[in-house]
MIGUVO-949033 format. One record per residue (C-alpha): x, y, z. Coordinates in steps of 0.02 Angstrom, whole numbers, padded with zeros to 5 digits, always signed. Layout:
BEGIN
XYZ
...
END
This chain:
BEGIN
-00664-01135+00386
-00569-01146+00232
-00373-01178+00201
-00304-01017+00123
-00151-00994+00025
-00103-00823+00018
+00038-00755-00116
+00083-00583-00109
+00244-00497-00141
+00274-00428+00035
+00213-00477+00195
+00287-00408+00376
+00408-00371+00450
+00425-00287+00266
+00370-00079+00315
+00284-00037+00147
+00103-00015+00176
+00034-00154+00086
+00145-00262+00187
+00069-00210+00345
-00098-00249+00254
-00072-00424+00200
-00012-00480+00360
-00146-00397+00462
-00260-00500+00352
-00186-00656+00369
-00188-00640+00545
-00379-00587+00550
-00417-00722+00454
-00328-00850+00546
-00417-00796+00698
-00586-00796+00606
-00537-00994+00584
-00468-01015+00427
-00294-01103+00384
-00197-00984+00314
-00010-01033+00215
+00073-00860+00155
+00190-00870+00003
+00305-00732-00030
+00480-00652-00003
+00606-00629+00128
+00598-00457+00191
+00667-00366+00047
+00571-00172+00073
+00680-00081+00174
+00720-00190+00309
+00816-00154+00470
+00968-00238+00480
+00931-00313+00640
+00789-00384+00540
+00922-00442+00391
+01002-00544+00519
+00882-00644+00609
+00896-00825+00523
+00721-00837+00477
+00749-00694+00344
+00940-00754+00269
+00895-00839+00123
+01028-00872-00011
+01044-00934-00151
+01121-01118-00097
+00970-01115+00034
+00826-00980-00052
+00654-01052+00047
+00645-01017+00217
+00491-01078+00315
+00426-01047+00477
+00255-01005+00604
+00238-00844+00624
+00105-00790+00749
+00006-00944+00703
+00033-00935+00497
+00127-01033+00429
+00244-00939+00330
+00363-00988+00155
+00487-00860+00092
+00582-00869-00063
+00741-00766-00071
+00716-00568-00146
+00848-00466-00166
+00839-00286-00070
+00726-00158-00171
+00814-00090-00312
+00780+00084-00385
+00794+00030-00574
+00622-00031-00659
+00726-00173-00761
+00813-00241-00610
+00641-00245-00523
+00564-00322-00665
+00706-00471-00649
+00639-00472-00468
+00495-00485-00500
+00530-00638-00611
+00628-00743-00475
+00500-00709-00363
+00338-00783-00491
+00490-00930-00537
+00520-00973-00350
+00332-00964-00294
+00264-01052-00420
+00404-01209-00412
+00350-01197-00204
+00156-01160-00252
+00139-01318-00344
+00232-01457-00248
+00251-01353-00054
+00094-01271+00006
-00005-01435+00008
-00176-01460-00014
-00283-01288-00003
-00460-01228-00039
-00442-01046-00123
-00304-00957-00183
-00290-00745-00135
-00178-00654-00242
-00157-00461-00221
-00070-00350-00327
+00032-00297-00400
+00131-00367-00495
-00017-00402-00622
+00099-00553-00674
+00047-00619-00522
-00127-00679-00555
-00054-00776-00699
+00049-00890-00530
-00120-00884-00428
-00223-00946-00569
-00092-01105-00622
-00087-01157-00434
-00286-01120-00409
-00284-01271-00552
-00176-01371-00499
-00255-01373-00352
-00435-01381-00405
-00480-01238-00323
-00537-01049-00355
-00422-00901-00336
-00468-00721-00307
-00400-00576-00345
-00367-00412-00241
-00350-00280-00351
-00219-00125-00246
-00178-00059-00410
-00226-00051-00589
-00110-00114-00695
-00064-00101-00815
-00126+00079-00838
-00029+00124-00669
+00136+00109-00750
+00069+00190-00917
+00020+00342-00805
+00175+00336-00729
+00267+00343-00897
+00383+00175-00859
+00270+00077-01005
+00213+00146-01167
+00084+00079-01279
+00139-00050-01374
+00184-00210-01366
+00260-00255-01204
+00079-00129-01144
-00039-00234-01252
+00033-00411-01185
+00011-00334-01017
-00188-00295-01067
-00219-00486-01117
-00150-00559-00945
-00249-00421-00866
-00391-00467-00960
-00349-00669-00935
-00337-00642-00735
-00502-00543-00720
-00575-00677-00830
-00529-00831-00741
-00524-00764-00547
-00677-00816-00439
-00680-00654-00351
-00591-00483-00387
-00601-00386-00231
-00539-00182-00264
-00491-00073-00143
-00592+00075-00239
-00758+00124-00304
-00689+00212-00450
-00573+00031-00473
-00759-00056-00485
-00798+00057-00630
-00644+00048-00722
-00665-00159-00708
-00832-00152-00773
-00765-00039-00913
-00682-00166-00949
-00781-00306-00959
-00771-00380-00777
-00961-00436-00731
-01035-00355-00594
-01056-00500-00494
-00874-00544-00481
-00829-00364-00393
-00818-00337-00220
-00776-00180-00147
-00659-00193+00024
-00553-00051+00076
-00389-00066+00140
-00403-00003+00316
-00276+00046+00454
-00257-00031+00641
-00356+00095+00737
-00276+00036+00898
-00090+00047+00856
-00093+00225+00751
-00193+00346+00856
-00172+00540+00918
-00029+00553+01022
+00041+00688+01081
+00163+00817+00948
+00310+00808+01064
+00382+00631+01083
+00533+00534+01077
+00542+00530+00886
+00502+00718+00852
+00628+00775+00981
+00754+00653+00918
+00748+00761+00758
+00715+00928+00830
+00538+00970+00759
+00451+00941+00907
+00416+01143+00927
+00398+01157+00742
+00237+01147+00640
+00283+00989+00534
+00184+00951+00367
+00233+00762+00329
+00241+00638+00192
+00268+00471+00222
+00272+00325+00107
+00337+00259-00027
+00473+00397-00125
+00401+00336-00324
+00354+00381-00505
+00167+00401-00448
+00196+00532-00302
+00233+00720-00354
+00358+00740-00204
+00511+00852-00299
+00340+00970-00296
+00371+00988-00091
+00572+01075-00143
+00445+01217-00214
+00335+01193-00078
+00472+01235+00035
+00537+01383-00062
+00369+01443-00062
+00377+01418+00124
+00569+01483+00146
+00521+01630+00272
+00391+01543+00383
+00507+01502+00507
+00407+01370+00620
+00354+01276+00457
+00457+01107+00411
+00416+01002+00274
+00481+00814+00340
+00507+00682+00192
+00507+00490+00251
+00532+00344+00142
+00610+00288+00032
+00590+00210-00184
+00633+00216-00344
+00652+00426-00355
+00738+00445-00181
+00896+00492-00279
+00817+00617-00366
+00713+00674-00238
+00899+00692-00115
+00969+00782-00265
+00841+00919-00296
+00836+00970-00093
+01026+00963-00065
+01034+01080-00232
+00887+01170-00139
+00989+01219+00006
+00846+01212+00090
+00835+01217+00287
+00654+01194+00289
+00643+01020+00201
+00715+00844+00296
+00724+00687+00206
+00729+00519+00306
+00733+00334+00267
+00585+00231+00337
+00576+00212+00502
+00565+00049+00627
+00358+00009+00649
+00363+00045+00805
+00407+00225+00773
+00253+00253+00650
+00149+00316+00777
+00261+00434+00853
+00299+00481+00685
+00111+00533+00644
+00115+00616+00802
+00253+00733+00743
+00163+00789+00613
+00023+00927+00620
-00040+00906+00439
-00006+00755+00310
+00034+00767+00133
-00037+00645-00004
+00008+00720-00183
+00030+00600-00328
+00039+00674-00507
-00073+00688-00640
-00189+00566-00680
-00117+00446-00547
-00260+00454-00419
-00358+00346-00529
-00250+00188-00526
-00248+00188-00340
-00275+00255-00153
-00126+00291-00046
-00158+00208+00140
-00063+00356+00213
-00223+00432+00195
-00302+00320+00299
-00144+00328+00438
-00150+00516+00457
-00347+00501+00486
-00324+00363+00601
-00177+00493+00682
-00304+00614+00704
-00216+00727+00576
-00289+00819+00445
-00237+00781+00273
-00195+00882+00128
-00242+00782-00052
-00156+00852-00201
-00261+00746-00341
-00377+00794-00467
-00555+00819-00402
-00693+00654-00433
-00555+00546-00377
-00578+00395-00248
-00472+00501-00121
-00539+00691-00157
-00704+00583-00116
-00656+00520+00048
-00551+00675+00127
-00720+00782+00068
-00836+00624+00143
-00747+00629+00292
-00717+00806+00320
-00547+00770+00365
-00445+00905+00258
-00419+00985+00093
-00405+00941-00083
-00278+01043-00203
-00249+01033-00384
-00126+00910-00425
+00067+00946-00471
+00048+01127-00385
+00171+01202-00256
+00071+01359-00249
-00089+01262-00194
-00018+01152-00093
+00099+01304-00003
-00065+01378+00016
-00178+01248+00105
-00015+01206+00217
-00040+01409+00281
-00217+01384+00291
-00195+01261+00423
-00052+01331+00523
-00144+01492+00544
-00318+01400+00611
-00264+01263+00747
-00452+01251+00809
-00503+01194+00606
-00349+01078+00591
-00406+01003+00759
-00583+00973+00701
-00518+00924+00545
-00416+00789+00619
-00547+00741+00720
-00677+00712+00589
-00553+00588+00508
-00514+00468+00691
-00678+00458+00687
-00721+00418+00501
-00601+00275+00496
-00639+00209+00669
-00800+00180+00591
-00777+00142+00422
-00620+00091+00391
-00561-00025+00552
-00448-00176+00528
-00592-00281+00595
-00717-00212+00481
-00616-00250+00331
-00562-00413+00381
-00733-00471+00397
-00777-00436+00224
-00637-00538+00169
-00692-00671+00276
-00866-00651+00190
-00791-00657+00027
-00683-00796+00057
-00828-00906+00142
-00943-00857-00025
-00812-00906-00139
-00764-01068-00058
-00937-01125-00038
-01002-01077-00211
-00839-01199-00268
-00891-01339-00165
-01057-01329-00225
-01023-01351-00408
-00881-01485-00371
-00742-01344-00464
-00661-01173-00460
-00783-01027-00480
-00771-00938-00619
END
């Protein structure tokens, strides 16, 4: 058993995806007998308001640490204001959060035995690695994204200086970390690229609760509630940001204008929802809905809705990360339709799992295409959906992935105590 202090950015009741992640892990690995203290923010990702309220999540800035238990982990939260849409007001965020973790980091958490840091923020290694030493003890590092070449991708950093700073604290994290765990095979080879030894990688998927998101059936309370339960729905769901290609889906629908039992149904919500409301209410568009997340316990109904899902991110995207929505609308026993660039981590799995189709990036036409392809064959987008329950049932369980962090974690711990320091 080792005591395990966890900093991430968001942690549940937070909806975003990685969210859902970090506290299924923490939970795992408190019931796999570890001690697990979880440092991050109040509930900042599109909360509920009901969830705004509760006195566990009102931090201010006369009282901005609130700590509690929360399913048996022991929880600290440092006040974060609501997401904003503008990159230099999340950047300030992101600096009050690294400030107010670090100040509770060193003299709160109390005495622990590894440090887990995922990311992003890359920043964020830089706080795992000063408490990992104050502490004596080894940190790891769980790579979700690559940055900084993510946000050059994106085009919200440029090469330069601000880029080239960015490099060197990537460089100094992957250095000093224990452990770099990456949620890709394609992320192992760009690490080693880079220098990382081979020894240092581990490979551990995100994964998706099997149990909780499974095939339900189309009509439900949610799909009713919005009229599309007799409609053939193609969904994305996620996060509405500079990585995703989702104005694409207002040509999409144009394409789709006179297929009358096709809807294209938009939830989320990020930093080019504005945009994104702009383009369809200049559409005029019937065919396209955009919503704001939904509650959790609507995600499975909202699956169900859906006949196909969409995961399109733009050029040259796909190889700084893996959207988890893939691994939701498999677990939904939906097929899904990939619009990335072929040799990709996620091109690989939809084709390894024979769970849907993979279209060229940035293209309506493609993408208007596949979404026909499936309406007209309900027995293929059946088996298609099919192949994909079953692929991450096996593969790609919460249980499954848990374990290997539990491996890891063990591994790490006791190479530390062996030497009498941090692993390096």
């Amino acid at each position: 058993m080792a005591r395990v202090l966890l900093l991430t950015l968001v942690f549940g009741p937070d909806t975003v995806s990685t969210a859902n992640m970090m506290t299924d892990i923490a939970r795992g690995l408190q019931d796999k007998g570890h001690e697990l203290t979880v440092l991050t923010t109040i509930p900042h990702y599109n909360p509920s308001e009901e969830i705004r309220r509760q006195p566990a999540y009102s931090a201010t800035i006369l009282q901005p640490v609130k700590r509690s238990v929360e399913d048996g982990v022991r929880v600290i939260r440092v006040l974060m204001p609501q997401k904003r849409q503008r990159v230099w007001r999340r950047a300030l965020d992101y600096a009050l959060f690294q400030s107010l973790t670090t100040v509770m980091g060193l003299f709160s958490v109390g005495k622990q035995d590894v440090v887990l840091v995922p990311s992003p923020p890359i920043t964020l290694g830089l706080t795992g690695y000063l408490l990992s030493r104050r502490q004596g003890v080894p940190f790891i590092y769980n790579v979700q994204e690559l940055w900084p070449d993510a946000l050059i991708r994106m085009g919200v950093l440029q090469d330069g200086l601000l880029a080239g700073i960015l490099y060197r604290v990537e460089g100094f994290v992957y250095r000093e970390a224990a452990a770099i765990s990456v949620i890709a095979q394609t992320f192992m080879e760009a690490l080693i690229n880079k220098g990382v030894p081979n020894e240092k990688l581990h490979f551990i998927p995100n994964f998706v609760d099997t149990d909780w998101i499974r095939p339900l059936p189309k009509e439900n309370h949610f799909s009713r509630s919005i009229e599309l339960h007799d409609k053939f729905v193609t969904l994305y769901a996620g996060n509405i940001g500079l990585t995703q290609s989702l104005e694409m889906l207002v040509d999409v629908a144009r394409i789709l204008r006179d297929e009358d039992s096709i809807r294209i149904l938009i939830v989320g919500d990020g930093a080019a929802r504005k945009d994104l409301e702009r383009a369809i209410a200049e559409s005029g568009l019937p065919n396209i809905t955009l919503l704001p997340f939904q509650p959790p316990d609507r995600v499975p109904e909202l699956y169900a809705t859906s006949d196909v899902c969409l995961v399109p991110l733009k050029y040259g995207c796909a190889k700084d990360t893996i959207p988890s929505k893939a691994y939701t609308a498999m677990a939904a026993g939906r097929p899904v339709i990939a619009s990335v660039e072929e040799g990709t981590e996620l091109s690989a799995l939809v084709r390894d799992a024979a769970s849907g189709l993979v279209v060229p990036p940035e293209s309506p036409q493609d993408v208007a295409a596949a979404i026909l392809q499936l309406h007209a064959n309900p027995e293929r987008r059946y088996q298609l959906g099919k192949n994909g329950r079953e692929f991450v049932v096996e593969r790609y369980s919460r249980q499954s992935v848990v374990n290997e962090y539990d491996r890891m974690i063990r591994e790490v711990v006791g190479s530390a105590h062996a030497v009498g320091k941090p692993g390096t």
